[in-house]
C-alpha positions as CSV (number, residue, x, y, z in Angstrom):
1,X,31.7,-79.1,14.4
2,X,31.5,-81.3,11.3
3,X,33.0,-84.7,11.3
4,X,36.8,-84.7,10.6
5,X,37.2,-81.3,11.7
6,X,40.9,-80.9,12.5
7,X,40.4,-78.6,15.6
8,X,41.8,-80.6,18.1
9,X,40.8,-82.3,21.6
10,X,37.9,-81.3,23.9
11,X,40.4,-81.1,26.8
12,X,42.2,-77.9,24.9
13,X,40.9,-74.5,25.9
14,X,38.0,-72.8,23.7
15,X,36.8,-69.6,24.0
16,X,33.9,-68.7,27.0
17,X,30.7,-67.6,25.8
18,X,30.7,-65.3,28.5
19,X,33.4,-63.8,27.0
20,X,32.0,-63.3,23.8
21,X,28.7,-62.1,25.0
22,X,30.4,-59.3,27.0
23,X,32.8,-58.5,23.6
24,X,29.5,-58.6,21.3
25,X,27.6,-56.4,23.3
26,X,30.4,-53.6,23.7
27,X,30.4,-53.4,20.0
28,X,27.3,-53.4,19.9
29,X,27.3,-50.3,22.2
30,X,29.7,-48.9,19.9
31,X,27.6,-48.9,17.0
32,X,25.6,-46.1,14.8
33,X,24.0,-45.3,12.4
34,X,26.8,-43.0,10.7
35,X,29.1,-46.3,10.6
36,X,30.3,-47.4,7.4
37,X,30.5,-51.9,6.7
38,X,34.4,-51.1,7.2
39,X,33.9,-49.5,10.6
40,X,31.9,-52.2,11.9
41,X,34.5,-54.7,10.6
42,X,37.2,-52.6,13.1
43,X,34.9,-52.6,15.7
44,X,35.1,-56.6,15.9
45,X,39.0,-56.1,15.7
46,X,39.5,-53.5,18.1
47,X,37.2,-55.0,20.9
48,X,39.2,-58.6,20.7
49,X,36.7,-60.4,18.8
50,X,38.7,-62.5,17.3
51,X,41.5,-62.7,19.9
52,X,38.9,-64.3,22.3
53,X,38.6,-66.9,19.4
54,X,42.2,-67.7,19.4
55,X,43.1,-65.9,16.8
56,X,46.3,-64.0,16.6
57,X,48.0,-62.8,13.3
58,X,46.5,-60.4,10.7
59,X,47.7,-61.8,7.7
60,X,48.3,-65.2,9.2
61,X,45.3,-66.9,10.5
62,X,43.0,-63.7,9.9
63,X,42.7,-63.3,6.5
64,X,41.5,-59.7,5.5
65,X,41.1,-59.7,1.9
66,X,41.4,-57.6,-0.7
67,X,38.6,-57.2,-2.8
68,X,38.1,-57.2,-6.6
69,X,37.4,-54.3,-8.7
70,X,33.4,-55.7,-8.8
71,X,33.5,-56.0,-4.6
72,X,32.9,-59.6,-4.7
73,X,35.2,-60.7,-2.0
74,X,34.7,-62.0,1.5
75,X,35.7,-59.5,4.2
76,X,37.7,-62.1,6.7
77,X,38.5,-65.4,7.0
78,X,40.0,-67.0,9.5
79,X,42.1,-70.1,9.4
80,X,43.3,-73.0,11.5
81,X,46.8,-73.9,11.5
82,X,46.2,-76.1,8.8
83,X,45.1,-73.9,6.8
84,X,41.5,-74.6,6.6
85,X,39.1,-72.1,6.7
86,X,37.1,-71.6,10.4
87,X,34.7,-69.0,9.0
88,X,34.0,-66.3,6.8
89,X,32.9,-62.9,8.0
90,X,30.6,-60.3,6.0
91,X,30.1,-57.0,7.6
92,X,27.3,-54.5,7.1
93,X,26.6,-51.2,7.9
94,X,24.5,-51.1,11.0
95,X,21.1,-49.9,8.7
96,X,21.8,-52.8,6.1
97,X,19.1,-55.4,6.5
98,X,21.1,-59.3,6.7
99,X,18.6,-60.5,4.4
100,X,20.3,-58.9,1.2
101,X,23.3,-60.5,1.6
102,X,22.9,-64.3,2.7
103,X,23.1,-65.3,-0.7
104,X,26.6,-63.7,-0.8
105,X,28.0,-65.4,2.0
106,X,26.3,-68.4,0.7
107,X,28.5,-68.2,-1.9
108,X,31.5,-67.3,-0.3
109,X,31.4,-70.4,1.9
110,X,30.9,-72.9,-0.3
111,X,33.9,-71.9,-2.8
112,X,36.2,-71.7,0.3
113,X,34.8,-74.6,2.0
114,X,34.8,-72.8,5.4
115,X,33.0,-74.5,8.8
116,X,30.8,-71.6,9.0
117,X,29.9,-68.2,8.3
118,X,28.7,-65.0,9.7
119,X,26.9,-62.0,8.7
120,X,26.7,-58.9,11.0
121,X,25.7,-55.5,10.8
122,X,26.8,-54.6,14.4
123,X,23.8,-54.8,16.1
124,X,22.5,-58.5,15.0
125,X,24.9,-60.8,13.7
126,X,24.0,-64.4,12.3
127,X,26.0,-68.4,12.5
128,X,25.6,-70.5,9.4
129,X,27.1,-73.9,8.9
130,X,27.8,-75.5,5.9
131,X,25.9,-77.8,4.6
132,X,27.2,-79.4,1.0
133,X,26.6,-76.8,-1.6
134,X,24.8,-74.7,0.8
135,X,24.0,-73.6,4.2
136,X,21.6,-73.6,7.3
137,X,21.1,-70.8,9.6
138,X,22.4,-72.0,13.5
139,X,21.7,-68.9,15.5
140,X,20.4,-65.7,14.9
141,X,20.4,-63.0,17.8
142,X,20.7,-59.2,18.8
143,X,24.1,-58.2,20.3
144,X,22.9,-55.6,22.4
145,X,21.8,-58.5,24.9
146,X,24.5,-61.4,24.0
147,X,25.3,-62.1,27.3
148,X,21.5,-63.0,28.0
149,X,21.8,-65.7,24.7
150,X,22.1,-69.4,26.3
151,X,23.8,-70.7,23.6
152,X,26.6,-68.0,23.0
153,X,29.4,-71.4,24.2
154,X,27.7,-73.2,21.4
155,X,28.9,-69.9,18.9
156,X,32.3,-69.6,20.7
157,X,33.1,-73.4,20.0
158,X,31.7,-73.4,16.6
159,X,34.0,-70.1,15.3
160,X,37.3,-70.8,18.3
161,X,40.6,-71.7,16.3
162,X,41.3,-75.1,18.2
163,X,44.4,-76.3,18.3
164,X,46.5,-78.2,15.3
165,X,50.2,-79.3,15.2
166,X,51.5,-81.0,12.1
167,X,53.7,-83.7,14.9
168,X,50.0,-84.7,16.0
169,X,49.7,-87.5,14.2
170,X,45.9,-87.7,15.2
171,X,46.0,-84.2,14.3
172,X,47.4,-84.8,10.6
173,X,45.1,-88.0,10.5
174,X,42.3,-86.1,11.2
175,X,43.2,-83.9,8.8
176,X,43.4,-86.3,6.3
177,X,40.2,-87.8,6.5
178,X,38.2,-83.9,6.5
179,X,40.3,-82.4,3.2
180,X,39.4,-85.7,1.5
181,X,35.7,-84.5,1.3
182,X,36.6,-80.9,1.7
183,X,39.1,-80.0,-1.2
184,X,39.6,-76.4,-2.4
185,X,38.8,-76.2,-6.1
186,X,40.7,-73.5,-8.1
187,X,38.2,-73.2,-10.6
188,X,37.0,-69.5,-9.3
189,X,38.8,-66.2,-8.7
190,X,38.1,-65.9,-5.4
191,X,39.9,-69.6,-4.6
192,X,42.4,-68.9,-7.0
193,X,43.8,-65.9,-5.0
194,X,43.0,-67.5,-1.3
195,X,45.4,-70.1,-2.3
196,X,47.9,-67.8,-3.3
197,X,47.1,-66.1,-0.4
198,X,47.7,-68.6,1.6
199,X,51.0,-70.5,0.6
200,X,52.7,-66.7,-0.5
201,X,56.1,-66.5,0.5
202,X,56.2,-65.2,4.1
203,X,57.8,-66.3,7.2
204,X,55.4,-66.1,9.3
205,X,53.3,-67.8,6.9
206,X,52.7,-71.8,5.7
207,X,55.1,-71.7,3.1
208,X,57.5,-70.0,4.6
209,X,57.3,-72.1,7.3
210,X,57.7,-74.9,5.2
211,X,61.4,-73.9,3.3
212,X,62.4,-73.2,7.2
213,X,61.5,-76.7,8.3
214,X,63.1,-78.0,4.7
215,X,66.1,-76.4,5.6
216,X,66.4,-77.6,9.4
217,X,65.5,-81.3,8.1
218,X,68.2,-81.1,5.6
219,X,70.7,-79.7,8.0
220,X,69.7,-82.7,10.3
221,X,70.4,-85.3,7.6
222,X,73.0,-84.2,6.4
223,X,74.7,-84.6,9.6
224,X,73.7,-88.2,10.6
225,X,76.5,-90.4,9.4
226,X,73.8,-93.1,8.0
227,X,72.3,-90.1,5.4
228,X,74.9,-91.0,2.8
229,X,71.9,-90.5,0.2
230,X,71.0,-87.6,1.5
231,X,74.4,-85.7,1.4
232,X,75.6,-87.3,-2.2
233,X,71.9,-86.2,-4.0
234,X,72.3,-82.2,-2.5
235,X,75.6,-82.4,-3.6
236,X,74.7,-84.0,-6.9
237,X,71.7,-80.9,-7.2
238,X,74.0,-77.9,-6.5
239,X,77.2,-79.1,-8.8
240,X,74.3,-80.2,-11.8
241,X,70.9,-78.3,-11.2
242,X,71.4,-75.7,-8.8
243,X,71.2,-71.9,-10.0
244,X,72.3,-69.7,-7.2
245,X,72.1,-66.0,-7.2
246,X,75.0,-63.9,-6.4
247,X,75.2,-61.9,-3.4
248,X,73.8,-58.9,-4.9
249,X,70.7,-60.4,-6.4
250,X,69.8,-61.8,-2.8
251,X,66.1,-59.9,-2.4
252,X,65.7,-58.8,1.2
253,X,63.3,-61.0,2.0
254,X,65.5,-64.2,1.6
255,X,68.0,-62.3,4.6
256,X,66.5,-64.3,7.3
257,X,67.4,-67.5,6.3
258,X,71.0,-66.5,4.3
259,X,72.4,-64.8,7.1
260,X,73.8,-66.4,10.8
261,X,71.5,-65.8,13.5
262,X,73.2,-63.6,15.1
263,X,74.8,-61.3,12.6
264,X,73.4,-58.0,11.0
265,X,71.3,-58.7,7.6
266,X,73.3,-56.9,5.7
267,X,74.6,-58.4,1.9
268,X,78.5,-59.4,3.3
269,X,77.3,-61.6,5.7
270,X,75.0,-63.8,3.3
271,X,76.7,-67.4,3.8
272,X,76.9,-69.3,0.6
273,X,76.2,-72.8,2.3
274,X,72.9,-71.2,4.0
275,X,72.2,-69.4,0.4
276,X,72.5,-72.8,-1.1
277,X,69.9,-74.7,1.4
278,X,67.3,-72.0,0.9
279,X,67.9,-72.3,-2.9
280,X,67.1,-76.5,-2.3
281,X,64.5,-75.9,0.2
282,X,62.4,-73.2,-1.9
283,X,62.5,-75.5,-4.8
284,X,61.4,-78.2,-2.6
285,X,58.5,-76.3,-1.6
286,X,57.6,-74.7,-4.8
287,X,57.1,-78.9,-6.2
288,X,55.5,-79.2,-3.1
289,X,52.9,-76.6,-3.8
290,X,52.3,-77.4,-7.4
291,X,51.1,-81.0,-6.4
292,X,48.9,-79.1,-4.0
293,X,47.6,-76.8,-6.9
294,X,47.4,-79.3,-9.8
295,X,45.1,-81.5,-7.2
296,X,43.1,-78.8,-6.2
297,X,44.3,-78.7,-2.6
């Protein structure tokens, strides 16, 4: 894995080889001729590909993206709990020769600044690493007889999620050191909209994981007697700054964290006091992420 890599300690579990090997060559079973890029794509889905990697969320940590009108967009990426980008994925149709499309993928790596990528057509599939700009080839095999490759662990750690907490503070350090040599420039399309992609309002995604924690941590403060500050600046914002919506312009979305756990997410049982720490939280992270986006991530 390159140096800095946020993935975590060698004692956490990674994904078997073995396991892999027996996935790959089921797909590979799977595959013909008749088979369309998109088909192969589900094939890696439906067998557990990336669920043997560690991967759980579609939409979360796997990234399937929508493509532009040209159809210059990566098919998958998946994504650490940082955020950073594991690998991309291209798919092929199993009578696509590989060859035609490394360039592509090339591409696609280097914009996103992902560990690795791969290029498959169902019955061969390809690791690259990044190198700078670019990218070298790592392995190269048919997956009709994966389980027979002797350095399918070596693929398996290379693509596996690994394990990242933000209260790690060897985690976040680590973290620190890789992005510094590793930022996400928004100069292209492609970044642009993984960006957006990424921090889009969601609660099972980073930023809305983000106003959650905002709003627990200001709850916290508020409540410890020695958080004077704290208590007199959000009351300062919502009297001065604060522009709160009324009940009825509450989107649906915002339900989960305006109404009581506990009670039906309905419009009359929106509390004012929660509407209010969202409002402080969301503005909190939208600051947050235009830092983020004015330094290039």
């Amino acid at each position: 894995m390159p140096a800095g890599d946020p993935s975590g300690s060698e004692e956490e579990q990674e994904a078997s080889g073995a396991d892999l090997g027996d996935i790959l060559e089921t797909i590979a079973g799977d595959v013909h001729n008749r088979m369309s890029e998109g088909d192969v794509e589900d094939a890696f889905i439906d067998r557990g590909f990336f669920d043997a990697l560690g991967f759980e969320q579609h939409g979360g940590d796997i990234q399937k993206e929508r493509r532009l009108e040209d159809g210059t967009r990566p098919d998958i990426t998946t994504l650490r709990d940082s955020s950073a980008v594991v690998a991309v994925y291209e798919f092929k149709s199993p009578t696509e020769s590989l060859n035609d499309h490394t360039s592509q993928l090339e591409g696609y790596v280097s914009t996103l600044k992902a560990e690795y990528g791969v290029l498959t057509n169902g019955r061969s599939i390809r690791l690259y690493e990044r190198d700078g700009e670019g990218m070298e080839r790592v392995v190269d095999f048919g997956m009709g007889d994966a389980s027979g490759v002797d350095y399918l662990d070596t693929v398996a750690d290379a693509l596996d999620k690994g394990e990242w907490s933000l209260g790690s503070t060897a985690h976040v350090e680590e973290y620190r050191e890789w992005i510094a040599t590793n930022q996400l420039g928004l100069e292209s399309e492609i970044a642009q909209t993984f960006f957006f992609d990424t921090f889009r309002f969601d609660r099972q995604g980073s930023f809305g994981e983000l106003v959650e924690a905002t709003m627990a941590l200001l709850a916290e403060l508020r409540d410890e007697q020695d958080q004077s500050f704290v208590r007199g600046a959000f009351k300062f914002w919502r009297q001065s700054y604060a522009d709160i919506p009324s009940k009825k312009n509450v989107p649906r979305a915002w339900y989960p964290y305006v109404v009581p756990d506990g009670e039906n997410e309905i419009q009359d049982n929106i509390s004012q006091d929660l509407l209010a720490d969202f409002m402080f939280s969301l503005e909190t992270g939208f600051a947050l992420l235009s830092r983020l986006s004015c330094q290039g991530l």
